[in-house]
C-alpha positions in Angstrom: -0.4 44.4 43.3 1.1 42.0 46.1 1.4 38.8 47.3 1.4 35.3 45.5 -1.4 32.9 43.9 -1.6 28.7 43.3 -0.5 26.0 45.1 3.0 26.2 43.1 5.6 28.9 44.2 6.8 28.6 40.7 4.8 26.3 38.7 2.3 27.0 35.8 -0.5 25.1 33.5 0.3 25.8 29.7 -2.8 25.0 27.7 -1.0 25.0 24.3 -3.3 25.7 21.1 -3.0 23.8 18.0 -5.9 22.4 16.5 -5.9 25.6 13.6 -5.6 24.4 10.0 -2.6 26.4 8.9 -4.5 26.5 5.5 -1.9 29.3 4.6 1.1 26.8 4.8 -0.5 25.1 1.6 0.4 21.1 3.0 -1.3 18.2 4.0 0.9 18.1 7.4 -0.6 20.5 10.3 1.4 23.6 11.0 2.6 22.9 14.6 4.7 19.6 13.2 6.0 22.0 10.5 9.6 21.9 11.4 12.7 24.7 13.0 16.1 23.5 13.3 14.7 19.9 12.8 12.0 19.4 15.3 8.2 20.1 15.2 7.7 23.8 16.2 5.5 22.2 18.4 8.1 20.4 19.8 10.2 23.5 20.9 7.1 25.3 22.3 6.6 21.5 24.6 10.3 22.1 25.6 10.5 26.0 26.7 7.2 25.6 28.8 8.9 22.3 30.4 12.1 24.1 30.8 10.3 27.4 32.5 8.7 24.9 34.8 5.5 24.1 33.7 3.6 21.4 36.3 0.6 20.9 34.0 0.7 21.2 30.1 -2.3 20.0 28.0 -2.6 21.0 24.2 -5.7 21.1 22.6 -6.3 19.7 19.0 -8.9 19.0 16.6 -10.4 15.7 16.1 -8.4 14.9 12.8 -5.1 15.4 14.4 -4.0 12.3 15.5 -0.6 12.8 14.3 -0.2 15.7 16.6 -1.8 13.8 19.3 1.4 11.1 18.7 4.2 13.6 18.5 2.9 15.4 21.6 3.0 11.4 23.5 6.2 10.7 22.2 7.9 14.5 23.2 6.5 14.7 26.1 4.6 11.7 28.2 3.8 13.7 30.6 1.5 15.9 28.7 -2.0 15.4 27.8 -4.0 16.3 25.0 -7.7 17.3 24.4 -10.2 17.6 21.4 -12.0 21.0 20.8 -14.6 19.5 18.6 -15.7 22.5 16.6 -13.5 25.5 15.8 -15.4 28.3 18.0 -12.7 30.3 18.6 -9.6 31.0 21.0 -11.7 30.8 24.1 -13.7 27.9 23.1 -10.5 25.7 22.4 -9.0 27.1 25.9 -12.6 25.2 27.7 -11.7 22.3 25.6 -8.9 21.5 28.5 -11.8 22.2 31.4 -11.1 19.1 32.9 -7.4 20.4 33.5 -8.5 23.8 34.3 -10.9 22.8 37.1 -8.3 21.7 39.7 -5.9 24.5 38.5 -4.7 27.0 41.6 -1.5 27.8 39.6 -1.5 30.8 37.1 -2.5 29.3 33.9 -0.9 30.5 30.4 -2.6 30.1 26.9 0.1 29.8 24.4 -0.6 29.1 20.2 1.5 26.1 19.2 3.0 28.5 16.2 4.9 30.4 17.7 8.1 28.1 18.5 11.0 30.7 19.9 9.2 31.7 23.4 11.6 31.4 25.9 11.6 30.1 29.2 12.5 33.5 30.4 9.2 35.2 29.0 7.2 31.9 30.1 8.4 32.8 33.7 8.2 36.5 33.5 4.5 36.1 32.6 3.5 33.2 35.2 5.2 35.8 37.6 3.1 38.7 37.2 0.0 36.5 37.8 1.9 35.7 41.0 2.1 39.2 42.0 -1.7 39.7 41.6 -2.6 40.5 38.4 -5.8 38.7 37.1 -5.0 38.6 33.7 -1.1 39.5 31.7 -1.5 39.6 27.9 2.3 39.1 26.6 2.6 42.3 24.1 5.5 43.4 21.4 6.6 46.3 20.0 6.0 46.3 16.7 8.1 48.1 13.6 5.3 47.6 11.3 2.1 47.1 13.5 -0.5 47.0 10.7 -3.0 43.5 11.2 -2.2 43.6 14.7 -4.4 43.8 17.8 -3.4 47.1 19.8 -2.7 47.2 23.8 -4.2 50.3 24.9 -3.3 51.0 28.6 -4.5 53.8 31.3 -2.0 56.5 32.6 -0.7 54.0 35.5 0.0 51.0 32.9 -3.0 48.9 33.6 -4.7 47.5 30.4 -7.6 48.9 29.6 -8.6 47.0 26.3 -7.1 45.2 23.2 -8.3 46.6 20.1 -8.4 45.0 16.6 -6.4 46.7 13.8 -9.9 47.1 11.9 -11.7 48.5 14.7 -8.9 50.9 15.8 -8.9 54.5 15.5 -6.0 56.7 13.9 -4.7 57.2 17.2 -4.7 54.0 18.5 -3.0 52.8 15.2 -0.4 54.7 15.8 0.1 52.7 18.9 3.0 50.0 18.4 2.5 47.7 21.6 0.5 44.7 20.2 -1.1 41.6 21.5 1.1 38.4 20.5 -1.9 35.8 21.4 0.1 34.7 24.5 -2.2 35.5 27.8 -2.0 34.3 31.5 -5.0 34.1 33.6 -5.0 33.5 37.5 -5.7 29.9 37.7 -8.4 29.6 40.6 -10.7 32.9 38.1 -10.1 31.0 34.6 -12.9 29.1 34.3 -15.8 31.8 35.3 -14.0 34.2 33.3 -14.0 31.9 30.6 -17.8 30.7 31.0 -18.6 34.8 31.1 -17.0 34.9 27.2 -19.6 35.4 24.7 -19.9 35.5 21.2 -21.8 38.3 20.2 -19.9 39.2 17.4 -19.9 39.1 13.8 -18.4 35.8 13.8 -20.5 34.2 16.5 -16.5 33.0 17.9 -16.0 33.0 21.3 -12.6 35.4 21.8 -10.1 34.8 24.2 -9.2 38.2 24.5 -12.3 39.2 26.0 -10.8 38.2 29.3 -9.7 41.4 29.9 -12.6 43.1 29.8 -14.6 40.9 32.0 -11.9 40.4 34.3 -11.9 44.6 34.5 -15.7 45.0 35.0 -15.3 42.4 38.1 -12.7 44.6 39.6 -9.7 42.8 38.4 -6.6 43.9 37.4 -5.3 43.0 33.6 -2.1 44.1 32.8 0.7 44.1 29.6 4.1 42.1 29.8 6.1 43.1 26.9 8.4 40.7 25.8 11.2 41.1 22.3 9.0 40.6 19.7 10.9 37.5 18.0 9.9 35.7 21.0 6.1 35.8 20.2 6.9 35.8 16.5 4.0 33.7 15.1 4.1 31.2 11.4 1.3 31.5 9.4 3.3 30.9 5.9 6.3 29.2 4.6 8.0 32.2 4.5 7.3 33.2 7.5 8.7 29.6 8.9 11.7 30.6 7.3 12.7 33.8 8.6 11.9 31.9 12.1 14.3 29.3 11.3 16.9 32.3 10.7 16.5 33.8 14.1 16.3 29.9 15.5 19.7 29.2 13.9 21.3 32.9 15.0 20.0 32.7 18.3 22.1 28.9 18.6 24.8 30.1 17.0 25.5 32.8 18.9 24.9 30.4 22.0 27.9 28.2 20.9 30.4 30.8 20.0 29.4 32.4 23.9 29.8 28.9 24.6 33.7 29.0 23.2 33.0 27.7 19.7 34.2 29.2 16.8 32.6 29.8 13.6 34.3 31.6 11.0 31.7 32.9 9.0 28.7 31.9 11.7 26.1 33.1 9.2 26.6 29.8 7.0 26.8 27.5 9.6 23.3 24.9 9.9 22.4 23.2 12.8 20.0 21.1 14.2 17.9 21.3 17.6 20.3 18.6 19.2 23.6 19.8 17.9 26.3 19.3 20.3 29.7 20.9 20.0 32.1 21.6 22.6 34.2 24.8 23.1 37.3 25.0 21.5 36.3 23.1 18.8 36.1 25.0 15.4 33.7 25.2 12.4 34.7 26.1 9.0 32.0 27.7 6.7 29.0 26.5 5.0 28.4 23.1 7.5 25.5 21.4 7.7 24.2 19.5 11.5 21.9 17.2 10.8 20.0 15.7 13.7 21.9 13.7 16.4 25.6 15.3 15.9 28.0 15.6 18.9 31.4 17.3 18.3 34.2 17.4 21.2 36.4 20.1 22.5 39.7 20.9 20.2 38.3 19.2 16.5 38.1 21.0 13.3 35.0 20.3 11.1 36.2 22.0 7.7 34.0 23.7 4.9 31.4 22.2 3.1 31.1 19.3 5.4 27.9 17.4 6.3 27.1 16.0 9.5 24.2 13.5 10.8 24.3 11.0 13.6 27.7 11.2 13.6 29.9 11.5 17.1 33.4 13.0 16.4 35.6 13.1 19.5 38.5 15.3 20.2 41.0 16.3 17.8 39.7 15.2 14.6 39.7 16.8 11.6 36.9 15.9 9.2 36.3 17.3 5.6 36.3 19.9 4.3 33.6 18.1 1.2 33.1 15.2 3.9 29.8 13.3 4.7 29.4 11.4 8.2 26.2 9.7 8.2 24.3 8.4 11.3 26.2 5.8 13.2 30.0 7.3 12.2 31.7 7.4 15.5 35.3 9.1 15.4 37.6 8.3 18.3 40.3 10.9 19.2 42.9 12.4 16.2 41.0 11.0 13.2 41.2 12.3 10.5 38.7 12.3 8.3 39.5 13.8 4.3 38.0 15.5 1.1 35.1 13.4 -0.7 34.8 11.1 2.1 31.3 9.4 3.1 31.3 7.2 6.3 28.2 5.5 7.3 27.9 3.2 10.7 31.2 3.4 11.0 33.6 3.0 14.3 36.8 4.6 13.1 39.8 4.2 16.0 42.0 6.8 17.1 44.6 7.9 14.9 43.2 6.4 11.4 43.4 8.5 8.7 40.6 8.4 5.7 41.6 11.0 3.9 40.6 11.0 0.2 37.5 10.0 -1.9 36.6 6.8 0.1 33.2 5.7 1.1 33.3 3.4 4.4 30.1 1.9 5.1 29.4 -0.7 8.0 32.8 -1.2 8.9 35.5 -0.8 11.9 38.8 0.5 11.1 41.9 -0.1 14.2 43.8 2.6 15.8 46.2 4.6 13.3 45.2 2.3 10.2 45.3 4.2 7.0 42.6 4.1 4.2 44.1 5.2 1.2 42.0 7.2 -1.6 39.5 5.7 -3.6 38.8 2.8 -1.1 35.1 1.3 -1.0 33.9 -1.0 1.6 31.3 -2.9 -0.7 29.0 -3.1 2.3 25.2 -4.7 0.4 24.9 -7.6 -1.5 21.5 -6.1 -2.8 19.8 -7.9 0.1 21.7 -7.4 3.6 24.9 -5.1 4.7 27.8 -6.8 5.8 30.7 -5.6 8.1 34.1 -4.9 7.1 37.0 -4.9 9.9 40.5 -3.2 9.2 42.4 -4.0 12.4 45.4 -1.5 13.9 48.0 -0.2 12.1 46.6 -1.9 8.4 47.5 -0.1 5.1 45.0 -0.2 2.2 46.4 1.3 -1.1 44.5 3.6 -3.0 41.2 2.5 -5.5 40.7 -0.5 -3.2 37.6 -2.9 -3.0 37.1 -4.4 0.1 34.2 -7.3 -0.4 32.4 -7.5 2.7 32.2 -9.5 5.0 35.6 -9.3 5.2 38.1 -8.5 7.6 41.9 -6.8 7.5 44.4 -7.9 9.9 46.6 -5.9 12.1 49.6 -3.9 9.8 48.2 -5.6 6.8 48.7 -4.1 3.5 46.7 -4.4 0.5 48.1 -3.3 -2.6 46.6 -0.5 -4.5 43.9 -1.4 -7.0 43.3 -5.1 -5.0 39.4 -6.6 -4.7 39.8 -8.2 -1.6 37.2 -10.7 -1.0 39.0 -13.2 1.3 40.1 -12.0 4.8 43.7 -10.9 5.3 46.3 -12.3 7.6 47.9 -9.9 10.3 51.1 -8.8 8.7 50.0 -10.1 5.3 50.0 -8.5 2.0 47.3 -9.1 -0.5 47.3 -8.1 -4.2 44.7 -9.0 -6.5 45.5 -7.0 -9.5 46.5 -8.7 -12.8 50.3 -8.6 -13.6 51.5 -5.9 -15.6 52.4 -7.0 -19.6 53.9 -4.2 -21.3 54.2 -4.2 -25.6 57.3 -2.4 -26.8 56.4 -0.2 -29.9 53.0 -0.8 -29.8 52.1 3.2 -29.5 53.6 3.6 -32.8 51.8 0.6 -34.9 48.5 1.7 -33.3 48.7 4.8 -34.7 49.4 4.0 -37.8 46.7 2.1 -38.3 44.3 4.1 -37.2 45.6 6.6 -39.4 45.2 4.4 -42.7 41.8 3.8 -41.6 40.9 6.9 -41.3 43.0 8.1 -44.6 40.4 5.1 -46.6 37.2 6.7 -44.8 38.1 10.2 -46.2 
């Protein structure tokens, strides 16, 4: 095969399939907004076919998806979306998108919106081939346990000569382990009249998308495999199944960051999110959790057992280990941030130290203030949260209540056990706790009478 096809030296339509039921996933939401690393699996397919530079990407739904319709608008404008109003089969929901394919000179590449992990890499490999000539490129994987899957059976120079269904297949081609994924490209100026030319003489009455390759063969055509690893084309049909992807999601990142200069000291326990951000240098106990919209900088130290959402930690903190940031925390440099602590929309200055059992909610704390343990900013009234402000350098002793709105002045203290409901004066010291009265002997008389009493109940 030589030269080059479509109007795009490296451009590609993906028509993106996702109008099936996933009835096997047993839930009211449709399989492709079923969720890996915290984004629609749909989502992750929309941003490998963007990032292997896709110029045309339409997916194809059913007429009851409207909430895939809306994802797909709000991941991607530039996308479009089309209705396959029956369920006729592979190559039936492909002609769904003809108004796309019918000014298509690009290669063109048919992709299932359940199988998240494709990489741009395979994406381009694929698109290439159809470059180089080939009419058709079925994306195949090597398969340890092939059994239910279609089986590539190529001549003696590598062309592909036929897919064959498990059921159908003979002993000998069972014991073939190439396998047909789903994933096919097609040269984009032949896919529609080798897509009108698909029957559906079959037991089904379905139209197959896989009988490309034979009608692209019997017009001369050449149709050949590109194998790619097989977790790449690794398809969810089942809950299960959308767990063991998550696994390879999360290993796959992980190992990114650490090549990245992060370290992870036990890596397997470590849960992150499609949009975690850490820099190098900055370390990860075990067992922490990255919610959505987490960004870590070089040179801090997230200790075990921590959770993270929302949350921006700059350099040099050191947050947990037990600690909960919640969205709208945002650490400046050398925080530190202690056991049992819960922050929520919180601007915490450089230097200030939280460190035990304190919740601070809808506050700002100053540069090197010090929260001392048990502090609560009472942030709801049980109708609106209010703000509490603790300026620079402020002390706030331990099992504090801090009424907000309220604010702490610069190098104010507040003695331990206080409710502060007033602000505080810069410099100032507040106490609100009762004086302390003190009963000599009183240990001794109590006693004693609670040992009559309980002499008289016997």
């Amino acid at each position: 095969m030589s030269g080059t096809k479509g109007d795009h030296p490296d451009g590609f339509t993906a028509i993106i399939l996702a109008a099936g039921q996933g009835t096997r996933m047993r839930s009211q939401r449709p399989k492709v907004l079923h969720e890996i690393a915290g984004l629609a699996m749909l989502g992750h397919l929309l941003t490998s076919v963007r990032a292997a530079g896709a110029t045309t990407v339409c997916v194809v739904t059913s007429p009851q998806q409207d909430d895939v319709r809306s994802f797909v608008a709000g991941h991607d404008a530039r996308a479009t979306t089309v209705v396959q109003e029956a369920q006729r089969g592979t190559a039936d929901a492909v002609l769904a998108a003809r108004s796309v394919l019918e000014t298509v000179g690009e290669p063109v590449l048919v992709l299932a919106g359940d199988v998240p992990l494709v990489t741009p890499e395979t994406l381009q490999a694929t698109a290439r081939r159809i470059r180089e000539g080939a009419d058709v490129v079925v994306v195949g994987f090597t398969a340890a346990d092939p059994t239910g899957y279609g089986r590539l059976i190529c001549d003696a120079s590598g062309m592909l000569r036929a897919i064959v269904e498990h059921a159908d297949a003979s002993a000998q081609e069972r014991a073939i382990t190439l396998c047909n994924s789903g994933f096919i490209g097609i040269d984009g100026e032949k896919t529609l009249t080798l897509l009108d030319d698909i029957g559906n003489d079959n037991a089904q009455g379905e139209f197959y998308l896989t009988d490309v390759v034979a009608i692209a063969r019997a017009r001369g055509g050449d149709a050949v495999v590109y194998e790619a690893p097989a977790d790449d084309v690794r398809g969810v049909n089942s809950r299960a199944q959308l767990a063991e992807v998550e696994a390879i999601w999360q290993a796959r990142r992980r190992r990114t960051l650490m090549e990245e200069g992060v370290s992870m000291a036990a890596p397997a326990t470590v849960h992150l999110t499609h949009d975690t951000q850490i820099a190098p240098d900055a370390f990860i106990e075990p067992n922490v959790v990255f919610g959505p919209g987490v960004r870590v900088a070089s040179g801090t130290r997230i200790r075990a057992f921590s959770h993270l959402e929302g949350a921006h930690v700059a350099s040099g903190c050191v947050v947990g280990p037990y600690a909960r940031l919640r969205p709208g925390t945002v650490l400046a440099a050398d925080v530190k941030i202690g056991n049992f602590v819960e922050t929520k929309a919180a601007e915490i200055a450089a230097g200030a130290k939280v460190n035990h059992l304190t919740y601070i909610g809808d506050a700002e704390i100053g540069e090197g203030a010090n929260i001392g343990a048990g502090t609560i900013t009472c942030n709801y009234d049980g109708f609106a949260k209010h703000r509490t402000r603790i300026g620079p350098g402020a002390f706030v002793g331990s099992n504090s209540a801090l009424v907000a709105p309220v604010r702490i002045g610069a190098e104010a203290y507040v003695g331990s056990g206080s409710v502060i409901t007033k602000d505080v004066a810069d410099g100032a010291l507040a106490v609100t706790r009762a004086a302390q009265v003190e009963k000599p002997g009183w240990v001794t008389k109590f006693r004693a009478l609670m040992q009559r009493r309980k002499d008289r109940a016997s």
